[in-house]
Each structure stands twice: as structure tokens, then as C-alpha cells.
C-alpha positions in Angstrom: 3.3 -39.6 5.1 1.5 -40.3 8.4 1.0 -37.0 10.5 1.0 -38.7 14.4 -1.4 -35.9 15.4 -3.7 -33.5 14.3 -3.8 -29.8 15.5 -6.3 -29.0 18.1 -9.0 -26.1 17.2 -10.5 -24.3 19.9 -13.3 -21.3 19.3 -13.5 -19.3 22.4 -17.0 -17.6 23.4 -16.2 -14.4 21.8 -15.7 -16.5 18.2 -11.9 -16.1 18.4 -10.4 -19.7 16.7 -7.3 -20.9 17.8 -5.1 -23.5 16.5 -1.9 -25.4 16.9 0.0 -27.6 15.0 2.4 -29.0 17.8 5.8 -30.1 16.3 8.0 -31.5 19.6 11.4 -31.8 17.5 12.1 -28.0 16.7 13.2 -25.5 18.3 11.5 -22.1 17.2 8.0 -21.4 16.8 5.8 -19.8 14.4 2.5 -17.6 15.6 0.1 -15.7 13.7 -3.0 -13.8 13.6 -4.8 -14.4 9.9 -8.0 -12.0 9.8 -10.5 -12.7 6.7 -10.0 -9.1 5.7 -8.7 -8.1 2.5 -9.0 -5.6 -0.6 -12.3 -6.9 -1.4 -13.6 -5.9 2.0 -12.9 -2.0 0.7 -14.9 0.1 -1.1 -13.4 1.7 -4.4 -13.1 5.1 -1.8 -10.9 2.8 0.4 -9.1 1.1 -2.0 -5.7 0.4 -0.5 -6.5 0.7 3.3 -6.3 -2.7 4.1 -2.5 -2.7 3.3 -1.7 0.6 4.4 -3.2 -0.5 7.8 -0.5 -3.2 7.6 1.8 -0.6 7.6 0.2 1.7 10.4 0.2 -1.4 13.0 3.4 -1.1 13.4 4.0 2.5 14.0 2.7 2.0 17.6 0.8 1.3 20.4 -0.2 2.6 23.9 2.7 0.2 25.3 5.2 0.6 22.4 6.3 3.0 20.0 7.5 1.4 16.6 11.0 1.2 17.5 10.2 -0.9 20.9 8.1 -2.9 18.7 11.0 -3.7 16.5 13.8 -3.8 19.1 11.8 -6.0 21.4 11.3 -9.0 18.7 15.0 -8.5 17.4 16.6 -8.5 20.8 15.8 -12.0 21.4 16.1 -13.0 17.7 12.8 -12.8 16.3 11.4 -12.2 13.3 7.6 -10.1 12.9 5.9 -9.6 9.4 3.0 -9.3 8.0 1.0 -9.5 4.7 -2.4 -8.2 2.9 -4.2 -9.9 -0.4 -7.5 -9.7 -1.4 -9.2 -11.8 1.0 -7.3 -12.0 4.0 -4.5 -10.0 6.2 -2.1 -11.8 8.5 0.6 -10.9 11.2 2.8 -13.0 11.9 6.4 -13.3 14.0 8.8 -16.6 14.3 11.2 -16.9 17.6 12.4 -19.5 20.0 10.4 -21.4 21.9 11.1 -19.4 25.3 10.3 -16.0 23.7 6.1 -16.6 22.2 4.8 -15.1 24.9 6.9 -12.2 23.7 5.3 -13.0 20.4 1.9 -12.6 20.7 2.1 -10.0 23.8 3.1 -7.9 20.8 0.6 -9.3 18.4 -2.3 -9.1 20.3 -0.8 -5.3 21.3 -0.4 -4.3 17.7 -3.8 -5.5 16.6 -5.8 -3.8 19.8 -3.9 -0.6 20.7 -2.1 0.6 17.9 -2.6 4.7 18.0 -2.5 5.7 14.6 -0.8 8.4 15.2 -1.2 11.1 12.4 2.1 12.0 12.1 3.7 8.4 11.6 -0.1 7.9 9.5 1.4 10.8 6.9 5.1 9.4 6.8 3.8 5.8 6.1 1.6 7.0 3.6 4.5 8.3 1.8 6.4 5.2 2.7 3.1 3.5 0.8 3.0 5.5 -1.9 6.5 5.0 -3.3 5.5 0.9 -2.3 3.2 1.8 -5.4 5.9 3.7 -8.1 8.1 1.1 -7.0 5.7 -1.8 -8.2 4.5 0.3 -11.2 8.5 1.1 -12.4 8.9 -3.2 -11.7 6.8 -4.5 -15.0 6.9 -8.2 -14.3 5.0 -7.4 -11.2 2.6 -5.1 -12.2 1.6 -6.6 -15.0 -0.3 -9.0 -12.4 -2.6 -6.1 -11.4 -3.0 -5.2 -14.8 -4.1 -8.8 -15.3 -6.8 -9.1 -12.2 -8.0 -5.9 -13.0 -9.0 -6.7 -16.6 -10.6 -10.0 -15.7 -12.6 -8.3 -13.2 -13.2 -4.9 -14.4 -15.1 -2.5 -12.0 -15.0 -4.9 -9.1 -13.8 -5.1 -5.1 -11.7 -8.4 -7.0 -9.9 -6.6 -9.5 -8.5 -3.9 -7.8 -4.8 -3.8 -6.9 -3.8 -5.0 -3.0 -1.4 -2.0 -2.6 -4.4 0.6 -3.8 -4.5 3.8 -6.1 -1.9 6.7 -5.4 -5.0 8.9 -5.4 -6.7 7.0 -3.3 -4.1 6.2 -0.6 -3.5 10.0 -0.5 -6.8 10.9 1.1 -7.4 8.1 3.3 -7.9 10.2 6.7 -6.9 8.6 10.3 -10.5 8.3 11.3 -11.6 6.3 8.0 -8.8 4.0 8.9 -10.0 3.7 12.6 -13.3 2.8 11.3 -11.8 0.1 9.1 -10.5 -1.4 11.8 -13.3 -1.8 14.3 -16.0 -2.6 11.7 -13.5 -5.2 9.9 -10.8 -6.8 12.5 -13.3 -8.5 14.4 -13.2 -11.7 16.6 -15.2 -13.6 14.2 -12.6 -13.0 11.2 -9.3 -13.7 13.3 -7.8 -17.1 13.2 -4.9 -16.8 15.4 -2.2 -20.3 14.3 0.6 -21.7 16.2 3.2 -24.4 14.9 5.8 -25.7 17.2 6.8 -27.3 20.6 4.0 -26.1 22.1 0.8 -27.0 24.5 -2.6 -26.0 23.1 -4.2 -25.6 26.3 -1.3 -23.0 27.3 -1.9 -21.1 24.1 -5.8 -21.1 24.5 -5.6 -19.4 27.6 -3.0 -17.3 26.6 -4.7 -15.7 23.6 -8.0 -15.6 25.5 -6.1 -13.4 27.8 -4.4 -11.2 25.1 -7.3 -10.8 22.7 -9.9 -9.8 24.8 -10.2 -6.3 23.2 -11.4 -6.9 19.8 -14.8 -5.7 18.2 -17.8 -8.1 17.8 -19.2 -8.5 13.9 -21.9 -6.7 13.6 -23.1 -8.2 10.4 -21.1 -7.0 8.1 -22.7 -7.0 4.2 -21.9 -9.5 1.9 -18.7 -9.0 -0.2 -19.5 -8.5 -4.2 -19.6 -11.5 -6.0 -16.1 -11.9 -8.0 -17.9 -11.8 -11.8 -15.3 -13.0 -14.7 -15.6 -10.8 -17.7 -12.3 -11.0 -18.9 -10.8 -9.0 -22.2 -7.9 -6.8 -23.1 -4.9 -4.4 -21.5 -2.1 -2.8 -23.4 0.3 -0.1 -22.3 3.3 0.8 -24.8 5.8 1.5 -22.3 9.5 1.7 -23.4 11.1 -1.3 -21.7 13.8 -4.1 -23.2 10.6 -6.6 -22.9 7.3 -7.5 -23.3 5.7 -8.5 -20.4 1.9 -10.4 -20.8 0.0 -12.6 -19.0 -2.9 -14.6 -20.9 -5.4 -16.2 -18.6 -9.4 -17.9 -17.9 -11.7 -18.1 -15.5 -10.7 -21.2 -13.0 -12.6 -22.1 -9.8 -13.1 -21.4 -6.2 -10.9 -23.5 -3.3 -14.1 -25.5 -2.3 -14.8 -26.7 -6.2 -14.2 -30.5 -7.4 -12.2 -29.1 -9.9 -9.6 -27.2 -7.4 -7.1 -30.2 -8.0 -7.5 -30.6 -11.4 -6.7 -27.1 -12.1 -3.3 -27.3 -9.7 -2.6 -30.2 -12.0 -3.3 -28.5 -15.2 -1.0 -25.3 -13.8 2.0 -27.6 -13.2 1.7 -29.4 -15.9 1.6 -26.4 -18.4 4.1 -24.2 -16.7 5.0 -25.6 -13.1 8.7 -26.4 -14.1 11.6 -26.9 -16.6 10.2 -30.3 -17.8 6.4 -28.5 -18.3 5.3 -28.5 -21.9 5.3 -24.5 -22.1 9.2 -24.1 -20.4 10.0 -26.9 -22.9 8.0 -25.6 -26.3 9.0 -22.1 -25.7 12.5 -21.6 -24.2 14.1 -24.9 -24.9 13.0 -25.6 -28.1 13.0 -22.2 -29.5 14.7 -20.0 -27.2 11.4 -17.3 -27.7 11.6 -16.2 -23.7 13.5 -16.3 -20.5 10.8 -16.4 -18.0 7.5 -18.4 -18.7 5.4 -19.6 -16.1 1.8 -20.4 -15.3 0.0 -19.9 -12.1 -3.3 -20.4 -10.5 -5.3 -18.0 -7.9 -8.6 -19.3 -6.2 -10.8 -17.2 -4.2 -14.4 -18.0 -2.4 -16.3 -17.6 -5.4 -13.8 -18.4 -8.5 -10.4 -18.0 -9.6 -7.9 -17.3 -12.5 -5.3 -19.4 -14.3 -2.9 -17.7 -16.5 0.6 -18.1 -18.3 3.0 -15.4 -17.5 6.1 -14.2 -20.0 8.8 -12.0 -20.5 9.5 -11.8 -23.7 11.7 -9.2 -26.6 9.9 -7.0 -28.6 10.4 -9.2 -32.0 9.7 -12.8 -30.8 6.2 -11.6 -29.5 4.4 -12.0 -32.7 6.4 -15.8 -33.2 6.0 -16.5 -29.2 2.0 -15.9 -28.4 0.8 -18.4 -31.5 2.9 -21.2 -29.8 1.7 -20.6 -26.2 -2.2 -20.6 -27.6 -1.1 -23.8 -29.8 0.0 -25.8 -26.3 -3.5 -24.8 -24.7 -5.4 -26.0 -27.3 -3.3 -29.3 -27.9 -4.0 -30.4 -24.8 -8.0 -31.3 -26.0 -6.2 -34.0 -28.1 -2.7 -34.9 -26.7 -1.7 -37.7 -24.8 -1.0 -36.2 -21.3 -1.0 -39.1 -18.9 2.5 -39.4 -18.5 2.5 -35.2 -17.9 -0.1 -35.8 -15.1 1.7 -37.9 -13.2 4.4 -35.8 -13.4 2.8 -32.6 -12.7 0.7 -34.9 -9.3 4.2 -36.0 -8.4 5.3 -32.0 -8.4 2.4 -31.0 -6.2 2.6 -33.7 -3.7 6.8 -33.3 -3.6 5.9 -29.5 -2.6 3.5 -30.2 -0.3 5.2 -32.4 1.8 8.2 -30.4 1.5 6.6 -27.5 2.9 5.7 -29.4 6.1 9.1 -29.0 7.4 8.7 -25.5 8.5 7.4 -24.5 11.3 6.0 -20.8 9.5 4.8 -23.0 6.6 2.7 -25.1 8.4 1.2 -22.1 11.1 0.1 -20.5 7.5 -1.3 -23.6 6.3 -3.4 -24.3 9.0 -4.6 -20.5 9.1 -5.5 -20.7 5.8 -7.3 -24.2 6.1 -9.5 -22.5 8.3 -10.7 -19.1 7.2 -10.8 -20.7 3.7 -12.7 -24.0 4.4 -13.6 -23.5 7.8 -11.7 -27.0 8.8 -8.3 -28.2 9.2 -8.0 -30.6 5.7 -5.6 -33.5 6.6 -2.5 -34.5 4.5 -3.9 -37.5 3.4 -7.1 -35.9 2.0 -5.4 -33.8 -0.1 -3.2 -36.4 -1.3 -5.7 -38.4 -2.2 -7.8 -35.6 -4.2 -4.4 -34.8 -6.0 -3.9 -38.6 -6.6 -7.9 -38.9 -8.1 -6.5 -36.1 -10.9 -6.2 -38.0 -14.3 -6.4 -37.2 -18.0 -9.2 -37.2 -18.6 -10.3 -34.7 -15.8 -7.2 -32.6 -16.8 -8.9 -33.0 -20.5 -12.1 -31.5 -19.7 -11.0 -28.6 -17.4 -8.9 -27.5 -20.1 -12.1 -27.7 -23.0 -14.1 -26.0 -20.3 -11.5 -23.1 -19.8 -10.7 -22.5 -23.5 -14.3 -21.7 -24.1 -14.4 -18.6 -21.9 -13.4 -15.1 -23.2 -9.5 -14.9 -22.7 -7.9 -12.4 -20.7 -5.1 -10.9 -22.3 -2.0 -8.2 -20.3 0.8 -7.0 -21.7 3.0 -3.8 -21.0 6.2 -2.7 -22.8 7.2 -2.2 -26.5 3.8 -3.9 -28.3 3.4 -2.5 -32.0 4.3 -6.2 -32.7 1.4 -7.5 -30.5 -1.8 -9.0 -32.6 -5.0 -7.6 -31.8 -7.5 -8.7 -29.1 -9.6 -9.8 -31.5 -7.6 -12.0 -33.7 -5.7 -13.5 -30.1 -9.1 -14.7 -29.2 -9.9 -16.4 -32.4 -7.1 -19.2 -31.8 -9.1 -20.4 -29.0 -12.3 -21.1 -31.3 
């Protein structure tokens, strides 16, 4: 694939980046403001504020009250989100071409002049809080936090995005004020446009706009992400088991990023991958498996996720820990180039979006401080082979495993004998 042009990157004199991605055959365009603030910016006090601030920039501003802020956008067909993780928030909206100065009149007014007003602040804390029970009654998504927060026990990293009930209901209006001015700062905001548009006209459009925000003043160091790994259980009464097993992977920056994508795919990335084919074809042991990868600045987390019945647990985890440890001595070329073909397919694919690719380039950004061509990742991906794949895998295995599960366990081995399969 041959990308004509590259986006343009401008950092203004107060640190502010802005790019575009210009795409001249579509008709909508995608803008967005991507700070490099997340739940490891809080402290365990504040755990949660990040994404209850989210919330609270949208309950209005000296120029809008929340319902302008909605009906505005939605009167000329737009579309405005927004989303937290650990390591960065983002705002975002998608509308035609005509309306982006609409777009980020709105962003730029959300992020700078939103009131926090304390009576919307204790309805959309309650709004947050049942966020939470509803994520803690939905076991295949919780078990994800359960998962982080064992890996990295006691950490900024392990704790959940959406924060601790307890927490979340004594976060005061000034606490969240504070957030905001020592953590939304022009250094941390990459604002990303993708569509029909010129990059001069949105340079001095979101000079104009986001004139208002804080400087850094230094902010400390985040803490180190430190992999320690171990075991969770909670009986619960559900029809299922729900457990993640996972290691320690590696950072985006590392020579191994690729290799680890590879490794993903190729163990749980599809219906053809060895664990979709070993444990729900073959033996029909679960409905859902899947493996993922997360990478953050300083390391990262592969795991295998499944949903499984209370009696096939016991049958079910010896075969899963059998597949990682057959891949030190398998043949896997042909499963490599399956799993590169995967990657680069969905790569590609997600070009063709005008939201996917303002992400993308937000994310290139903040995460490696460059926009990273097509082709250079394409030809990393396309440098993955066995071999490579081989010795990730042998470097993985010899960690201490991570081990989730929630749901009806008396059949569930113990920590200590689950770990002995990988020795």
C-alpha cells in the first residue's frame, strides 16, 4: 500500500501538537483531542477521577450547558465521545466536512471552560458509580481488572480505569479542579484530524481555540509498571467460569512489540488460531477463547481469555498450558504467516476510516513521539519469523504466571500446581 502523503505535524509555542491526516475522497471528518493522562497519573486517593472527569466535561461550560453540548453536535449530525485508559484520555467527535469548526469550538470549550458544577458533579457520580456495579455484575469484563490488578498488585498500573466505589464517592469538585489544571496541560494534548482538510487552516484554528490550557509544571515521574504476577479467585454463582491466564510482555517501543502481536494472533487471534481450534473445535471445552496483548511505556501483558462451565474447567486449563508450552518445539512457520497476514489485513483495513486513522495518528504520537509510516510497520511485522516467535514464547513461559478467574471454581487447581505446567 503506497500512502501519497504523509500527515503534517505542527507544535505550536505553547507545546500544543497538531496533526492531520488529510483524506480528499471522504466526506466527514474525524477530530480529536488525545491528552497523555490516564489512571496511572492518579494517586490510589484519586483513583477513578480521570474517568469520572470524562464524564463531568460534558455536563457544561460557561457557553453551554450539557444539553447545548449535545443538541449542537446532533443537530448537524454529529457524533462526540470520549474515552479514558490507563495512560491516555481522548475526546473526540465525527461530522461533515462543513461542520469541524463546530467540532472543535466545542472541544476546545469542553476541555477549557467546563464548570463542574456540583450539582451535575453528584448526579454523574451516581451515573459513575452504577458504570462500576454494572461492570462488576458483567463477569467477562471484569475479570480484566481482576487480571491487571493481580499482575500489578499495589500499583498506579493495576488499578481499575473506572476507579473504586469508595473512592469515586469522595472525590470533592475542587480535587477534580486540581486534576485538571496540574494534568490537562498543553504539553500532554495531541489534538488529530483525518479528512478533507487543510493543515494550515486547522493549525490556526486550534491555536485560536486552545489558547487557555495550563503549562506543565513538571509534573513527577509516573511509577514504574513492576510485573509480579500471581493469583485471583472469587466463587461467585454464575453459569461460567470466567479466567484469564497471562505474562509479562513488552513496552510499544521494544524489538519484541511485533513479535508479541504475532504470537497473540497466532495463539488466539481467530477461528483458524491453534487455541480456537484445540479448545472449541476439537473438543468443544468453551465458547469464547481469545488472547490479547496490552503494551504500555514501560511493559505490557499477554493473556488468554475464556469462558468456560463449571465441569470442563479442570479438562480445559491443562490443554490451554499444553498449546503455550508446545510452541518451544512445534513447527509454527506456516501459523506465522498466517497470523502476519492477519495483522497486516487489519491494519490496512482500518485505514479506511476517517476516526480510525485520527486515532492512529494520536496515538503514534503521544506513544512514540512520531508519526510511524505504513510501510515501517509492515515491514517490522513482515521481519516476524519462527524463530523470533520461538524465543518470545521461551522468554514468556519462564515468568511467574498470572492467573483470574471468577464464577463457580471448586473445580479450579490450585495456584501452585497451575504454575508447575510451565516448568
Amino acid at each position: 500500500m503506497t500512502i501519497k502523503k504523509k500527515p503534517e505535524i505542527t507544535v505550536l509555542d505553547n507545546n500544543v501538537t497538531i496533526a492531520t491526516d488529510k483524506i480528499e475522497y471522504v466526506e466527514s471528518v474525524s477530530v480529536g483531542t488525545w491528552f497523555g493522562v490516564g489512571t496511572r497519573h492518579e494517586t490510589e486517593a484519586q483513583n477513578g477521577i480521570a474517568h469520572l472527569l470524562e464524564h463531568m466535561f460534558f455536563k457544561g461550560t460557561s457557553r453551554r450547558s450539557s444539553k447545548d453540548i449535545a443538541e449542537q453536535i446532533e443537530f448537524v449530525g454529529g457524533h462526540l465521545n470520549a474515552y479514558t485508559s490507563r495512560e491516555q484520555t481522548a475526546f473526540f467527535a465525527r461530522t461533515l466536512l462543513d461542520d469541524v469548526f463546530l467540532a472543535v469550538d466545542i472541544l476546545s470549550d469542553i476541555i477549557q471552560n467546563s464548570l463542574f458544577d456540583e450539582k451535575e458533579l453528584e448526579r454523574e457520580r451516581s451515573v459513575v458509580l452504577q458504570e462500576i456495579g454494572q461492570a462488576i455484575d458483567t463477569p467477562d469484563d471484569i475479570i480484566f481488572d481482576h487480571f491487571q490488578r493481580c499482575a500489578y498488585p499495589n500499583q498506579a498500573i493495576g488499578r481499575p480505569v473506572l476507579g473504586q466505589p469508595e473512592v469515586v464517592s469522595g472525590l470533592k469538585r475542587q480535587e477534580i479542579k486540581n486534576f485538571v489544571s496540574n494534568q490537562y496541560t498543553n504539553e500532554r494534548l495531541v489534538f488529530s484530524v483525518a479528512g478533507n482538510v487543510e493543515h494550515k487552516q486547522m493549525v490556526e484554528l486550534v491555536e485560536k481555540k486552545f489558547a487557555s490550557l495550563p503549562n506543565d509544571d513538571l509534573q513527577p515521574a509516573i511509577e514504574p509498571a513492576n510485573y509480579v504476577g500471581g493469583d485471583f479467585r472469587e466463587l461467585k454463582q454464575l453459569e461460567q467460569i470466567h479466567i484469564i491466564i497471562g505474562f509479562p510482555s513488552v513496552s510499544y517501543d521494544h524489538e519484541d512489540f511485533y513479535a508479541y502481536q504475532v504470537l497473540s494472533m497466532l495463539l488466539g487471534g481467530g477461528m483458524s488460531s491453534r487455541l480456537f481450534q484445540e479448545v472449541r473445535e476439537k473438543r468443544g471445552l468453551a465458547y469464547s477463547i481469545q488472547s490479547f496483548t496490552t503494551s504500555h511505556q514501560d511493559g505490557g501483558l499477554m493473556g488468554i481469555y475464556a469462558g468456560t462451565g463449571e465441569y470442563f474447567i479442570e479438562e480445559m486449563l491443562p490443554v490451554i498450558c499444553d498449546e503455550l508450552n508446545k510452541l518451544m518445539s512445534d513447527d509454527l512457520e506456516q501459523e506465522v504467516i498466517r497470523a502476519k497476514t492477519q495483522l497486516k489485513s487489519a491494519l490496512l483495513m482500518s485505514r479506511e476510516g476517517t476516526a480510525n486513522r485520527c486515532e492512529q495518528l494520536a496515538q503514534q504520537l503521544i506513544i512514540h513521539k512520531r508519526f510511524k509510516p505504513i510501510a515501517e510497520i509492515l515491514e517490522k511485522l513482515e521481519k516476524v519469523d519462527s524463530l523470533a516467535v520461538r524465543k518470545i514464547a521461551s522468554a514468556m513461559l519462564s515468568n511467574r504466571p498470572t492467573l483470574a478467574a471468577l464464577g463457580p471454581i471448586s473445580r479450579l487447581e490450585t495456584y501452585s500446581s497451575f504454575e508447575k505446567r510451565f516448568v
